[in-house]
C-alpha positions, -999 to +999 in steps of 0.1 A: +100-090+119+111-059+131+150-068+116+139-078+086+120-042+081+154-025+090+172-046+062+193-067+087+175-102+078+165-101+044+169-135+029+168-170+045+202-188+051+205-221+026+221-248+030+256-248+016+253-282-003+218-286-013+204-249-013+175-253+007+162-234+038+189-245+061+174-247+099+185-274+128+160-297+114+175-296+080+215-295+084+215-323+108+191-349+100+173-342+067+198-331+040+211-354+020+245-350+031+234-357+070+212-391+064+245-404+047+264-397+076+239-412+100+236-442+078+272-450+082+270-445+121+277-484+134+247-484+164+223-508+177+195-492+157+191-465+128+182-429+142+142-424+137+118-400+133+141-379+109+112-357+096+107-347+136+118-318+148+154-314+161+142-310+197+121-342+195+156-365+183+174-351+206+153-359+232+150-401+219+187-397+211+198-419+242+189-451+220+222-446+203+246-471+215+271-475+194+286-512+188+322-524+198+348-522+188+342-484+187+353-484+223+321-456+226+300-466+255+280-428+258+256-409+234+271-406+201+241-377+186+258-349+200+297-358+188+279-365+152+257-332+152+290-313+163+311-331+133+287-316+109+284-288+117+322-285+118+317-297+085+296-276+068+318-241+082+348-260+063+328-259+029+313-227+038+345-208+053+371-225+036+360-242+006+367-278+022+344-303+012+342-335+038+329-366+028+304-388+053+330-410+064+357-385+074+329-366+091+317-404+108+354-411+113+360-375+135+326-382+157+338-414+168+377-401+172+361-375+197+335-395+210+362-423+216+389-394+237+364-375+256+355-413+269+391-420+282+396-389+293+368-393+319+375-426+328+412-413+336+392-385+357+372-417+379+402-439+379+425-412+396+419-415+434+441-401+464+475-384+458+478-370+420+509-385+410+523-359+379+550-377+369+557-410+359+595-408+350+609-442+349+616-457+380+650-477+377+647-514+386+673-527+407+692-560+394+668-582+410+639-571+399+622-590+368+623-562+337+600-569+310+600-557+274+569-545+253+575-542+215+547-527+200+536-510+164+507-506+141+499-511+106+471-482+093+450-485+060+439-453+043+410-464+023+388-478+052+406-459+082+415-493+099+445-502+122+462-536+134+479-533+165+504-558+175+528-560+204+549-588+221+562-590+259+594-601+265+598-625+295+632-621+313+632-651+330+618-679+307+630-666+278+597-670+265+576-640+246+538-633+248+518-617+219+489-599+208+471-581+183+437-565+178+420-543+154+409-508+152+379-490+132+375-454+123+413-446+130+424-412+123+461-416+114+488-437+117+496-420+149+468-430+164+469-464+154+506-467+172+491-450+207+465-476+203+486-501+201+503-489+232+477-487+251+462-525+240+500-536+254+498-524+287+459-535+294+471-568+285+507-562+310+480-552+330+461-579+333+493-603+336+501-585+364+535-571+353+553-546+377+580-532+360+577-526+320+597-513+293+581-503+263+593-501+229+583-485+195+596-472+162+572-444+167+600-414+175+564-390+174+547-410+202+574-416+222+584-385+225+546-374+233+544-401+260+579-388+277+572-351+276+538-353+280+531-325+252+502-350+238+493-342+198+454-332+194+446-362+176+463-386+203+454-368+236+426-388+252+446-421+241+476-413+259+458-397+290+442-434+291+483-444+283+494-422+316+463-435+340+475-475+328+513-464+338+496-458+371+493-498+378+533-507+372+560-499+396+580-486+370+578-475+333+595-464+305+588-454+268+618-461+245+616-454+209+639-481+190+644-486+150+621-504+125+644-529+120+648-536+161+610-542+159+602-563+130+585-586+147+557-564+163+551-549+128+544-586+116+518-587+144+506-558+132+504-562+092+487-595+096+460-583+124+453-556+094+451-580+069+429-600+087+401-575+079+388-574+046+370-543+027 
């Protein structure tokens, strides 16, 4: 009371898109704008008690688990509160306006990195190693080649990763391919199909691994490790899986020298309809 009678608060604050009283209550469960977003947020089950006070949903927010293949395993309330907020500066601040899905779409990206980038912080255990330079296999020792890429739609933010492993001594090749939802850019669709190759070198045991993309960007990322914003908790997890081989490397190599990977790719995206 006292500011308002010295003129400092004189007026509620509104909301930017709907011009109500804007309060916690309002700009992140009750205006239009924020039930859209949570409607598009894939859990286990809707967000209730809306009308409740913000204290009160934040307090049953631990009921939001959000459904694979998000790759989200924590709380998602506070990533999407965050992303609004974000949100509604952008429109207020800079005349951006953000639809649901973009907003939806960032949560998740965040959600998704912080994620990794603690289980890169469990996974690490005795000596730090900082560098994982290419060890150079000696001519007995079996070299296998990773080809991977990624195909990345626009309209519903979706990725199909592909990638094939080269076996030196049969001649043979193994494959794979998966798809991603609520995927930011291209970018991130290629260091997700990185890291979707080397779980499954992984978990074929491979020791020494050469990997290959068209992605000049990423691989350039993964050798300096200067990591872009928008891919830094995927290649963290990308540095903690180079952990398990006894030697690496990241080798960027043309389209045309990876055809086959982008084939993967286009059809694990096409498999998905919208």
């Amino acid at each position: 009371m006292a500011l308002q009678r010295r003129g400092i608060l004189t007026q509620p604050v509104t909301c930017a898109r709907c011009g109500e009283q804007e309060s916690a209550e309002h700009l992140f469960l009750q205006c239009d704008f924020a039930r859209q977003v949570w409607s598009l947020l894939p859990t286990t089950r809707p967000l209730r008690n809306m009308m409740a006070d913000f204290d009160h949903v934040l307090s049953s927010s631990a009921e939001l688990t959000c459904l694979p293949p998000t790759g989200i395993s924590g709380n998602i309330f506070s990533w999407v509160c965050w992303c609004i907020w974000t949100a509604r500066n952008r429109l207020i601040f800079e005349n951006r306006t953000l639809d649901a899905e973009e907003v939806i779409c960032s949560a998740l990206r965040l959600a998704r990195e912080w994620h990794n980038a603690q289980l890169t912080k469990s996974q690490a255990t005795g000596t730090v190693r900082n560098d994982y330079t290419p060890v150079q296999a000696n001519a007995s020792t079996r070299l296998y080649t990773l080809h991977t890429d990624a195909a990345w739609r626009a309209l519903d933010r979706t990725a199909g990763c592909g990638w094939i492993i080269y076996n030196p001594d049969e001649r043979g090749t193994t494959t794979g391919t998966s798809t991603e939802l609520c995927v930011a850019s291209p970018l991130m669709a290629e260091a997700l199909a990185v890291r979707e190759a080397l779980l499954q070198a992984k978990a074929l045991h491979l020791s020494n691994i050469c990997l290959k993309s068209d992605n000049q960007v990423l691989i350039k990322a993964l050798n300096s490790k200067q990591h872009p914003v928008e891919i830094y908790g995927i290649n963290l997890d990308i540095e903690s899986l180079s952990f398990s081989f006894s030697s690496i490397s990241f080798v960027y190599v043309s389209r045309n020298s990876n055809s086959a990977a982008d084939a993967l790719a286009k059809s694990a995206l096409y498999s998905v309809n919208y």
